[in-house]
N, C-alpha and C positions, 0 to 999 in steps of 0.2 A: 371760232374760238380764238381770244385772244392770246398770243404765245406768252403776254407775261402772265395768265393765271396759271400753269403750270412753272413758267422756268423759276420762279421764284421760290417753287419746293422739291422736293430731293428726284434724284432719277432714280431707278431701277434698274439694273443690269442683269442684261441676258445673253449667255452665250453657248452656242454650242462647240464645245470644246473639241468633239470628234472633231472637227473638221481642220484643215490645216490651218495653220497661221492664227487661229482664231483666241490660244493662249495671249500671245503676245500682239495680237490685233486688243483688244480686252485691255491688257495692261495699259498700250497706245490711248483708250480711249478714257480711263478713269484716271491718267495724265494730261491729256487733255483738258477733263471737266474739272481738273484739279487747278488748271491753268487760268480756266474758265472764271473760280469761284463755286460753282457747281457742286451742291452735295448730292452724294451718291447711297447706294445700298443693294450690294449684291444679291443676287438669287444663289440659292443653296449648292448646286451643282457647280454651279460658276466660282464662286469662293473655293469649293476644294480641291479643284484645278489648279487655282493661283494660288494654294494654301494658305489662303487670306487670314488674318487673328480674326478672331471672334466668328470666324464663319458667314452665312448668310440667311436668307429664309428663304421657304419653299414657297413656290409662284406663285400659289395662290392664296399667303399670306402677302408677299411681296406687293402683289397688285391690291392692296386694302391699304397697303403701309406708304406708298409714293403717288407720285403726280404726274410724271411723265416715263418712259421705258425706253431704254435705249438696247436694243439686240441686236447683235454680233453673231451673222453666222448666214447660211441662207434662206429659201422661200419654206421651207418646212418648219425652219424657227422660228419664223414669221406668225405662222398656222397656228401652233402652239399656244405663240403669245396675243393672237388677235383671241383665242378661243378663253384664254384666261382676263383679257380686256374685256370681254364687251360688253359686261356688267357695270364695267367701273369707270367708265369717258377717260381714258388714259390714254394719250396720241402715241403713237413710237413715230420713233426713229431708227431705222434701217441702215446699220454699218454694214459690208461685204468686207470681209477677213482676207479676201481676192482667194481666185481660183474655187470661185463661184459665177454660177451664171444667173443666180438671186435679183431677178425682176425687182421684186420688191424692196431689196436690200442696196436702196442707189445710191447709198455718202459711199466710195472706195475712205478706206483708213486714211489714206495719205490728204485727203480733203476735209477731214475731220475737225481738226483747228479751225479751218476756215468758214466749215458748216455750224458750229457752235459759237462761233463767231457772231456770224449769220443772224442765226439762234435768238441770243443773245439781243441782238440789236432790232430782233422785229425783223428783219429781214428775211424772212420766210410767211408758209404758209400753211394751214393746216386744213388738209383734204381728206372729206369722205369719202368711204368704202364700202357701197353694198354688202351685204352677208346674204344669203340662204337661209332660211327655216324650212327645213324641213320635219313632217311630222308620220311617224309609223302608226294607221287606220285597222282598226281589227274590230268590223261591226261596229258600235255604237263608240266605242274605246277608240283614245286619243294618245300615244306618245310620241312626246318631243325628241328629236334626235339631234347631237349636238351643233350648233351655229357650223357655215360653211363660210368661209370669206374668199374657197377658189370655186368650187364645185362638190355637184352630187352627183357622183356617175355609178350608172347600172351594168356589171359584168357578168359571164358566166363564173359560175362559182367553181368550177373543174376543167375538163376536158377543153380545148377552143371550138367552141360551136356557137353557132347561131342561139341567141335566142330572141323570143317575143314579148314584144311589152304592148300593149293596149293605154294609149297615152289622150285623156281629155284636157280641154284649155279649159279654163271657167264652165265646167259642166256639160260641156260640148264635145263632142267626141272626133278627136282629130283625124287619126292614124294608127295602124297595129305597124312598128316598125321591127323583122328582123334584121339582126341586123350582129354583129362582133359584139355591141354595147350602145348606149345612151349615154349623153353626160348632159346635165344642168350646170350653166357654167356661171361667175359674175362676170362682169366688166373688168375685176381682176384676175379670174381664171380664165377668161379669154384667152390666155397669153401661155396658158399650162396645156393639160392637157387636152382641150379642148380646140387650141390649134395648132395642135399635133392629128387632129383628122379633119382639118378642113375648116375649121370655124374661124368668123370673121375677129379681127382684133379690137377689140373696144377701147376706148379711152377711160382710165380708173375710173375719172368719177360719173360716168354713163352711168344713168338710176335704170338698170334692165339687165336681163338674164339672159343665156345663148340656152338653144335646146340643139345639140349636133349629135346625129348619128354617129357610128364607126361604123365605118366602111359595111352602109346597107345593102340587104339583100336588094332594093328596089332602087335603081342609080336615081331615080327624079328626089329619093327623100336628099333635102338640105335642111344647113341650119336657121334655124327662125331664132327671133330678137322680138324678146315680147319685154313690152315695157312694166314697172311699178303698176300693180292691183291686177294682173295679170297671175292665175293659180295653174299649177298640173297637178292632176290626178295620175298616176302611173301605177298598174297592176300587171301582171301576170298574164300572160296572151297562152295561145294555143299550137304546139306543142308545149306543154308548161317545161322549162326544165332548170335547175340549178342558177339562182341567179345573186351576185350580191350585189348591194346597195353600200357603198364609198363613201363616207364624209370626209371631205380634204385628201384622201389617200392615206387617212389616219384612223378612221373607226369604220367597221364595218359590220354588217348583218343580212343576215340570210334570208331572203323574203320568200315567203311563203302563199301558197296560192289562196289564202282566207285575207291577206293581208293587203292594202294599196299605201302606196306613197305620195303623201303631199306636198308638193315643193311651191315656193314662192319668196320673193324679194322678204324680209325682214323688215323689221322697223327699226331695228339696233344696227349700227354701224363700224367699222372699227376706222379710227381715225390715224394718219399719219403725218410727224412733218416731212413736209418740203421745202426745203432751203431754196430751190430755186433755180443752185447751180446747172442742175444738170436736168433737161426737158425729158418728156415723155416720147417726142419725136428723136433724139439723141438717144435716148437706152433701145431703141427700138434700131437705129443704125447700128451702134455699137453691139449691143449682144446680140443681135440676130444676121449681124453681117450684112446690113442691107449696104447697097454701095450708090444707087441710083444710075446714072450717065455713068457708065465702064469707061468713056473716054475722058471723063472728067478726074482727077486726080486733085480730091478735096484736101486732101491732108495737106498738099502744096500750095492750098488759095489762101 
């Protein structure tokens, strides 16, 4: 996607305002695009915050009304607004308000100027983001559940116990894993909660899905990386008990033992810019502490 069919019309602003800094991160940035030339147009919540005149509109009029989105805040706001994208080819852009650990959210404020700059000048880049489709199976009946751009993970719905899922690849019948839970992850949720029990880290635009136990009953299950046209079938195993079904860590549902879930790669994408500044090998030092050679003192080279 070329960056001038968007910058040439208005942005969208998105902030989550709970969070710290993120009023006056907000203001930073529509001074910024002010600075820019850049027209802008708040989303609803975000205007009442800054108690902006005229207010703003709700997101999912917002995303029909602009060209590109700029959100302020961390990986959950991100979710949100990829979930209210992906209809619409709208790229964001990722500000961190700071005192976030927002993967996804990699301009810090203070680089802002320079990343709209960037912007601006073509000096960026605009990368694809696998999603999830997942679809809830009831006999012949088909519902959609909505777009995943981290993951779909399977918990107990109560107590912490074990449960059983009976999981086939493309028709094939893998593994009954028990196990804490299941998660379906992207190449973007690699990085959530999916490696937080072991799963490998992908690179965003990796076109593939992680399948990672939690912490299985049977030590040999690990995680498997199944590529694009690649499906899961996942039902209900034996002892059946309480289980829920996660989109993003934002919508959930109780599956039922008449019920299976079908998960697979998407054909919708959500798109982000990347200015460039800062690598995916660099957010990966910085926010996860990696340091390499302990006797090397990089900050000093």
């Amino acid at each position: 996607m070329n960056p001038e069919r968007f910058l040439k019309g208005c942005a969208g602003i998105v902030a989550n305002v709970s969070k710290p800094h993120a009023t006056e991160a907000t203001r930073s940035v529509l001074l910024a695009l002010d600075r820019c030339g850049m027209r802008w147009q708040l989303e609803a919540a975000t205007a009442s915050a800054l108690r902006a005149p005229g207010g703003g509109l709700p997101l999912e009029q917002l995303v029909r009304s602009v060209n590109w989105l700029v959100v302020i805040g961390g990986d959950g706001t991100i979710l949100q607004a990829a979930r209210a994208t992906v209809d619409h080819d709208l790229p964001i852009l990722g500000v961190n308000p700071g005192q976030s650990l927002g993967l996804m959210t990699d301009t810090p404020v203070a680089d802002l100027v320079g990343t709209l700059d960037d912007v601006r000048h073509g000096h960026c880049a605009v990368i694809e983001r696998a999603m999830l489709r997942a679809e809830l199976h009831i006999g012949e009946s088909c519902t959609p559940m909505p777009p995943a751009l981290n993951d779909v993970v399977f918990l107990h719905g109560g107590h912490a116990r074990l449960i059983v899922l009976n999981v086939q690849i493309n028709d094939e019948f893998l593994t009954t894993y028990a196990a804490d839970g299941l998660i379906v992850a992207t190449a973007t949720g690699s990085t959530a909660h999916s490696m937080s029990a072991g799963g490998p880290i992908l690179f965003p635009t990796t076109d593939a899905m992680v399948l990672t136990p939690i912490c299985p009953h049977t030590l040999t299950n690990r995680p498997i990386i199944l590529p694009r046209g690649f499906r899961l079938d996942i039902s209900l195993g034996e002892p059946r008990r309480a289980v829920q079904v996660a989109v993003d860590g934002q919508t959930t549902h109780a599956l039922t033992a008449t019920e299976h879930v079908v998960v697979q790669l998407d054909q919708r994408v959500t798109r982000f810019i990347n200015s460039m500044r800062h690598s995916f090998c660099e957010m990966l030092r910085e926010k996860l502490h990696w340091r390499g050679d302990l006797k090397v003192d990089h900050a000093t080279e």
